[in-house]
N, C-alpha and C positions, 0 to 999 in steps of 0.2 A: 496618486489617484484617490478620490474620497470615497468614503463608502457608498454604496451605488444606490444603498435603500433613501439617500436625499432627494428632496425636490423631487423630478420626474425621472432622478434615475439616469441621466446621463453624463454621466463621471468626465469631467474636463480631464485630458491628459498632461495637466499641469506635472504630474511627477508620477515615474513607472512606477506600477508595482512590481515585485517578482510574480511569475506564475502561480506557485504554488499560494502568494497570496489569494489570484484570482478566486481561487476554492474559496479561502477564509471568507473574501468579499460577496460573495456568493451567498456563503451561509451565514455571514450578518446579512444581511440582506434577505434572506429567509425567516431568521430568525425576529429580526425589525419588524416585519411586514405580520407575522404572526403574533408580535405584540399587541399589536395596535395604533403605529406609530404614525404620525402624520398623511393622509392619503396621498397620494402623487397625483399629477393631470395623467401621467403615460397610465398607475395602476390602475385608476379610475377607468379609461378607455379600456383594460384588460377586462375587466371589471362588465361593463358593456358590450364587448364583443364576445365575451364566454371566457370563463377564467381557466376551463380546464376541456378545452372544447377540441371536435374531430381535427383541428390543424393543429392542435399543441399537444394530439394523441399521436399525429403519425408523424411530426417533427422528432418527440419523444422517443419513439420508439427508434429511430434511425439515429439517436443521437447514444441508444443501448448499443450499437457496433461498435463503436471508440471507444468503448468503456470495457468491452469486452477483451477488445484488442491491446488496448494499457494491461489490462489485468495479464493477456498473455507475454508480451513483451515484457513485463516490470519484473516476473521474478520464474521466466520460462526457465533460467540457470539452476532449477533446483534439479530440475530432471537430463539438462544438456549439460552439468559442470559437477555432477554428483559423483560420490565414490560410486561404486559398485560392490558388491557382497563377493569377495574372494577370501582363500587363504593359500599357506604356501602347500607346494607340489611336494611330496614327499618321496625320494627319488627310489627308496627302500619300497617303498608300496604302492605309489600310483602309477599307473599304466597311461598309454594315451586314451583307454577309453575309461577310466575311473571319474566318479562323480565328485560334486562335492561334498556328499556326506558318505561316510564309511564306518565302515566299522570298526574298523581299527585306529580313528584320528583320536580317543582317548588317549593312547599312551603316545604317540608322535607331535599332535599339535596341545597348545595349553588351550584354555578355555575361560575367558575371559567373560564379564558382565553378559553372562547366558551367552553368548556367540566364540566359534571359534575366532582366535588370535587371527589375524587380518595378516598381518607382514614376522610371524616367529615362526618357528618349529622345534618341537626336541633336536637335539647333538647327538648323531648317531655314534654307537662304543667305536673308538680309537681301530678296534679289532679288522673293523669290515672292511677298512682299509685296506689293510697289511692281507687280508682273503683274498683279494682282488675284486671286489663286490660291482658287479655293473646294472647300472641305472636299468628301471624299466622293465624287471622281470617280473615274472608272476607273482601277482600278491599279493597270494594265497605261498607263497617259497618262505624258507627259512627265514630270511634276515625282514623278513618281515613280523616282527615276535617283540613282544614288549622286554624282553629282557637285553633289546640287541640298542634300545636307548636309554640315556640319562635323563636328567631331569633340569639339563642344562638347556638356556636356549639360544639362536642363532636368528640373525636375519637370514630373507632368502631370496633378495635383491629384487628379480621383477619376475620371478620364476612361479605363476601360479596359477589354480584353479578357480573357475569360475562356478558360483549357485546359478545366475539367470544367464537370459541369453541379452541382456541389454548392452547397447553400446555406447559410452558415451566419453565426454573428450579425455575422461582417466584413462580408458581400455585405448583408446587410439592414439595418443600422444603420451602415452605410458607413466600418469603421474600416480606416486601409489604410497603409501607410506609414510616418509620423513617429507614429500614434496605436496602431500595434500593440502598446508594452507595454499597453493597453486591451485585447485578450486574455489576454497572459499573467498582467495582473493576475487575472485568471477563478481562474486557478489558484491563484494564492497565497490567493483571500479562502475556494476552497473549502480549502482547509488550515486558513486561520483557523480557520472554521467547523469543522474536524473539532479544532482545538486547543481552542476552545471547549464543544464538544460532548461527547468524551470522558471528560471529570471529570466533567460534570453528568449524562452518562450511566451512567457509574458511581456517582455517589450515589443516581440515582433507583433503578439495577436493585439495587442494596444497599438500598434502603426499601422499595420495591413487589415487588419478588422480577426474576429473569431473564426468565422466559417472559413476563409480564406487558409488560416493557420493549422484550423483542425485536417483540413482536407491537402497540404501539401505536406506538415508534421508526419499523418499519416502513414500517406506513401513512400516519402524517403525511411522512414523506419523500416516500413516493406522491403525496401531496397537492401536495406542493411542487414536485415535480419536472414533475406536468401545470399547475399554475400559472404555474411557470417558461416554460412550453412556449408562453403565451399574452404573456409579456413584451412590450411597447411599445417598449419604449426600452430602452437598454444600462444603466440603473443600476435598472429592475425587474429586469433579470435577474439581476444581480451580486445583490441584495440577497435574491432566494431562491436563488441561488448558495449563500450563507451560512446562511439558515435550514436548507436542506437536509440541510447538513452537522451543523450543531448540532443536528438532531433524532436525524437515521441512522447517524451517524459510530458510534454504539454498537453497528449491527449484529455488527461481527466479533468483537470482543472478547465478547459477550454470548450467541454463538451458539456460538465457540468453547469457551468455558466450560462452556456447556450439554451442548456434546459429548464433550467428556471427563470429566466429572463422572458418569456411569455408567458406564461403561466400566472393567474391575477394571486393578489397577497396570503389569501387565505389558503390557498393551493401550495404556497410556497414550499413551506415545512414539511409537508408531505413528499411533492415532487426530488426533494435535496435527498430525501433518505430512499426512495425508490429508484431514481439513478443511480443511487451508490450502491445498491442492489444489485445492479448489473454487474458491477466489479465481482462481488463476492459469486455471483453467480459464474463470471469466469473464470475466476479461480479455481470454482469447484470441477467444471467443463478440460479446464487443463490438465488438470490429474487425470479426466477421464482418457483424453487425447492421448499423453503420455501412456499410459497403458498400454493402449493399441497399437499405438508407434516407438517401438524401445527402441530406435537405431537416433542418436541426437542429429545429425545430420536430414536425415528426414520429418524428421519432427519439426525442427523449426522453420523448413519449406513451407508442410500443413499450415503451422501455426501463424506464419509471415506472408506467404503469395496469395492467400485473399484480400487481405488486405492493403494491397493495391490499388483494389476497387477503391479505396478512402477515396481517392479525387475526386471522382464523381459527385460529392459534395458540394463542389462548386459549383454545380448544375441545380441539383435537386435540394438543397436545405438553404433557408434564406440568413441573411446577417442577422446577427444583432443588432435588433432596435435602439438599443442602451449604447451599443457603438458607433451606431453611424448620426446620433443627436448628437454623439459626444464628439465627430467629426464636423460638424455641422452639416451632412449630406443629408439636409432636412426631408425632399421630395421623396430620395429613395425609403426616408425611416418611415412615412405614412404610406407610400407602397404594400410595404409588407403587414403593415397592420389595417390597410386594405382589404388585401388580400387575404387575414385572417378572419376579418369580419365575412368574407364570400363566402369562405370554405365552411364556416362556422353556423353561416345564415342566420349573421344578427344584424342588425343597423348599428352604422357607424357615420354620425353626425358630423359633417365637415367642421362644423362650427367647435366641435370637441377638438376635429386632429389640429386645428387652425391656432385653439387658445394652447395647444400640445405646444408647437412650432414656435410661438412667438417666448413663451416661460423659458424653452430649451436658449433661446437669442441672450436674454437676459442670464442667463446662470452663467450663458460661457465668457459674458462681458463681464460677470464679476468673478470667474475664476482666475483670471490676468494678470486679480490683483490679490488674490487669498496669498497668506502666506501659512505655512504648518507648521507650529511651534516643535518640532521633535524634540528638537536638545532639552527647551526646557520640560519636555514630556518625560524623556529618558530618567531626569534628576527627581521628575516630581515621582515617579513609580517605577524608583529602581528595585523595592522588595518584591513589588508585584510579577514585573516583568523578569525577575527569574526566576518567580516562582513560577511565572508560566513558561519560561525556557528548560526547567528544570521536567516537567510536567508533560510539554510535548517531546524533552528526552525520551522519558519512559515510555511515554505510549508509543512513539516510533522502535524504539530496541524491541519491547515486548511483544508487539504485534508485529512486527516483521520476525523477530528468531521465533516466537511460536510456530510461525509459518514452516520457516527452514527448517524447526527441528521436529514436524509434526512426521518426516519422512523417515526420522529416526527412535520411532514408537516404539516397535518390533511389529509384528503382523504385516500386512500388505502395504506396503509405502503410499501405493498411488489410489488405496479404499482413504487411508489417514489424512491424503492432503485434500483429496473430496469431500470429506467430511470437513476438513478447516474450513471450506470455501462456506458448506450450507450453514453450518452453525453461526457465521454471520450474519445470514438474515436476522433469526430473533435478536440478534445482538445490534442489530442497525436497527431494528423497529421497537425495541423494550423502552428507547428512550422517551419515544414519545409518550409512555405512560407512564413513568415515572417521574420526566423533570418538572413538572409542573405539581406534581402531587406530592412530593418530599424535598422540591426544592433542588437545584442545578447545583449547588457546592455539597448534599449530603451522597445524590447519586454519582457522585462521579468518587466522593470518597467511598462508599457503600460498595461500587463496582471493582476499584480497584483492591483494597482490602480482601473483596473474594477473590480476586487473580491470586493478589499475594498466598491467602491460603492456600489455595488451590495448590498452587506452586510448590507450594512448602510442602505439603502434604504429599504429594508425586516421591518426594525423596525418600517418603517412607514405606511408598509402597515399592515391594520388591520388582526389581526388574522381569521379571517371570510374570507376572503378576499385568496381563497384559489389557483386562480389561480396566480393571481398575486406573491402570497407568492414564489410559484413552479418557474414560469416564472425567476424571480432573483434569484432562487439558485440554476438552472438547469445554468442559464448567470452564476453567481459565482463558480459555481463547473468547469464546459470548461474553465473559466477563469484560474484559480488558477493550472486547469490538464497541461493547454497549458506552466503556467509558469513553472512549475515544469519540464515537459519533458526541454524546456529552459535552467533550472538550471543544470540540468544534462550535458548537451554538453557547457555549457558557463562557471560552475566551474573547468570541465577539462583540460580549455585551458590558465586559469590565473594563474597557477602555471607551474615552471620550475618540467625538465621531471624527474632529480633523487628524486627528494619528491612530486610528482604531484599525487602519490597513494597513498601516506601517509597521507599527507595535508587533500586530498579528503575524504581521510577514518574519518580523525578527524572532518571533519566538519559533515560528516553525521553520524555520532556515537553522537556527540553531537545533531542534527537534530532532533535523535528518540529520547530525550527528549520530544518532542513533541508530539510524536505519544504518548507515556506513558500518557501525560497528556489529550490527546483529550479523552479517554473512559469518563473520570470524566465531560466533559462539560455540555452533558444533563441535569444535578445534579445541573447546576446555572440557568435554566430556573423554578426551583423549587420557585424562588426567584425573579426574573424577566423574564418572556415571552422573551426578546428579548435578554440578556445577553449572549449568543452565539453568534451571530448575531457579537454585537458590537465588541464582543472581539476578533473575527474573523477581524473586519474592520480593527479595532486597530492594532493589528499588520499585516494586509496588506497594512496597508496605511504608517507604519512607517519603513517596511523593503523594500516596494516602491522603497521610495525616498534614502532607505541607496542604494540600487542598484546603484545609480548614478554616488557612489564614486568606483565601480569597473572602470578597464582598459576594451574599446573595444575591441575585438579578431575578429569579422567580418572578413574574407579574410586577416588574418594576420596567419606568419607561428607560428606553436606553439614554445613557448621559451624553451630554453634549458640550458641557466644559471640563475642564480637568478637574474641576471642585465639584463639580456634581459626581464626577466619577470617584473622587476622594471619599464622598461622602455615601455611598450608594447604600452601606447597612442601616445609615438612618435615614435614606427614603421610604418614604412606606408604599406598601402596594397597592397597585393602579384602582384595586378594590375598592377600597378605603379612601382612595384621595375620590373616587368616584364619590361614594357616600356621604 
């Protein structure tokens, strides 16, 4: 499929993208359009009807549901597949009505990176045996006495007290200890599932149309996720884990699309980063949810049985224009930009939708015969293109395990993950002020580099030490969101235009590798406290400095052969060639 910012914008379905290209297509096409780049007939008529007008306010706004709704579905497992804060029962001193802190778990349980041991206890003396000592008495009794243990310790199988009152598939399906990567697996199969789903969500929303896709995607995830909700056993759940994602994983990309595909050129770059807005805004919404609802099973009812309502889509939001030219379903694509000229109360001159219609005829007779050089595209920017598979590695690990491990702060888990969600606004909106002013390769090395410190710097703050901990990885989290919105608009512009959504798809197909692996990270703090942290630095500090070796694109026009793209650090800017 070509990048959609050509001609009028209506992408021949000559070859699928994956979904998650959709996005990238998207924000080249954002990014294009805010260059300066050739006007189209379709953005012209945007252009004419109102670029940013009362029907592409309340399209927009109903297209923030799906967005919200991805954000709940993509990583609700942090609060339904999470440990729980336990240690073990100590049979010398806790009663049935004993808490989880006492006074006496100094000398019985050890005490590990500020929290007690999770799954140990002291080895009580050999002695109390041979007493007859029985479980469960008072105590405030004898054998309750620091001299009655060693300093040896012991598993204590699945025998233990809880801090809160949350429930979630550890506490019910009793996974605890040695079996916890059995949560974070959760996470990696919902990745699968979204690695899975993505492509095949994108060929289906490219054959059935977007809206179509958005609004039955939707509902079967609905489906899935109050099915999920009735799981028996830990491998029903994992396995609509995965359906979930393969069906839904297309909401953002599909919804995203939808929302800037009316919206006129200058509107664009704005519109990409205030959609994406919504995501982090649900993010933030999900912690709050989680809160109020600690039982997992109810929770993901809340967070799943509204959104059913998605079908309804079918009714009240119209297709994409950009899709149904690229169907040749001419009559219905000037319908709706009919239609938005009513709602908008602008004139819209037949004579414009007419020379619309007849350019779209023309484009799809010559798309029949284009062919896409990949292979030799592959060979001509093989440094490049891993340096941008290397690149959306990182930003995927980074910003999804900050997420996951924003829960394991200390202080309130679900204040931490609220806070992940808002601190990505200024981190989706800093970019607009920076890449154009320092230049798209200094700010995305500039961003990441603070991650890395950041990172780095956590490890030496002591775990006790709880604000300070927050403080640098609320800093690392806005860091690493701002670089990532960055990489979005700065990988679409360094590849030529007939492989620029291909290229793009492969670097972020390879990317959520990373996503796959960040579930698994909390699982190396098991091992070291700060092991996250570093490895986080690690690769922000060494895909930093690879950033370096990309071409500028700043005020430079997007390239359109592979030599122009070769050559982009001695293009000069659009400034200059102007003068």
């Amino acid at each position: 499929m070509t990048s959609q910012k050509e001609g009028n914008g209506s992408s021949p379905s000559n070859g699928r993208t994956n979904g998650h290209g959709d996005t990238e297509a998207a924000t080249a096409a954002a990014a294009a359009s805010a260059g300066g780049d050739e006007d189209s007939s379709l953005d012209a008529i945007l252009v004419q009807i109102g670029q940013f007008g009362r029907y592409q306010i309340i399209n927009y706004v109903l297209l923030c549901v799906p967005m919200l709704f991805n954000a709940f579905f993509s990583i609700s497992y942090v609060f339904t597949a999470s440990t729980v804060v336990h240690r073990c029962n100590v049979p010398q001193c806790d009663s049935p009505n004993s808490l989880y802190e006492e006074n006496w778990l100094n000398f019985t349980i050890p005490y590990n990176n500020s929290a007690w041991d999770d799954c140990h206890r002291y080895v009580s003396n050999e002695t109390l045996v041979a007493s007859g000592f029985t479980p469960y008495m008072d105590p405030a009794g004898e054998y309750c006495a620091e001299n009655y243990f060693t300093h040896q310790t012991e598993t204590c199988g699945k025998d233990f007290k809880f801090r809160d009152e949350e429930k979630t598939i550890s506490t019910e399906f009793g996974i605890y200890c040695q079996d916890e990567w059995m949560l974070s697996m959760v996470g990696t199969i919902n990745n699968v599932g979204q690695f899975v789903g993505i492509p095949l969500g994108g060929y289906f929303a490219d054959r059935y149309g977007r809206r179509t896709m958005l609004a039955i995607a939707g509902t079967l995830s609905a489906f899935m996720g109050v099915i999920r909700s009735l799981s028996s056993n830990y491998y029903m759940f994992l396995v609509f884990e995965f359906l979930d994602m393969a069906v839904g994983s297309t909401l953002f990309p599909t919804a995203f699309l939808l929302a800037i595909e009316l919206v006129g050129p200058k509107r664009r770059v704005a519109a990409a980063t205030i959609i994406t807005i919504a995501y982090a805004l649900g993010e933030a919404f999900l912690g709050f949810l989680a809160s109020q609802v600690q039982h997992w099973r109810w929770l993901l009812r809340v967070l799943y049985a509204p959104a059913v309502l998605q079908i309804l889509f079918l009714w009240i939001l119209p297709e994409s224009v950009r899709w149904l030219l690229s169907q040749g379903s001419e009559e219905r694509a000037a319908d709706v930009l009919r239609q938005a000229a009513r709602t908008n109360k602008r004139p819209l001159p037949e004579a414009q939708v007419e020379e619309l219609l007849a350019g779209n005829r023309r484009k799809l007779n010559q798309a029949k015969e284009s062919k896409y050089p990949i292979k030799r595209a592959v060979r001509f920017f093989a440094l490049r293109i891993a340096n941008c598979c290397l690149c959306w590695f990182t930003h995927t690990l980074i910003a999804l395990g900050l997420s996951l491990n924003s829960v394991n702060l200390g202080g309130n888990k679900y204040t931490n993950f609220m806070l992940n969600g808002f601190i990505q606004v200024p981190g989706l909106l800093l970019p607009l002020v920076i890449m154009d002013r320092i230049g798209r390769r200094y700010s995305l090395c500039a961003s990441l580099l603070i991650c890395a410190i950041c990172m780095g710097a956590s490890a030496g703050v002591g775990a006790d030490n709880y604000a300070g901990s927050l403080a640098l990885f609320l800093v690392g989290k806005l860091a690493i969101t701002c670089s990532f919105q960055i990489l979005y608009f700065f990988t679409s512009e360094i590849f030529p235009t007939k492989v620029r959504n291909s290229l793009l798809s492969l670097c972020s197909m390879v990317g959520r590798i990373g996503s796959m692996l960040a579930p698994q990270t909390p699982l190396l703090a098991k091992y070291y406290v700060y092991a996250p942290q570093i490895l986080f630095a690690t690769f922000a500090l060494i895909s930093g400095f690879a950033t370096l070796a990309f071409p500028e694109t700043a005020d430079k026009v997007l390239p359109t052969t592979m030599e122009e793209a070769r050559d982009l650090n001695l293009a000069k800017p659009r400034r200059q060639t102007a003068v």
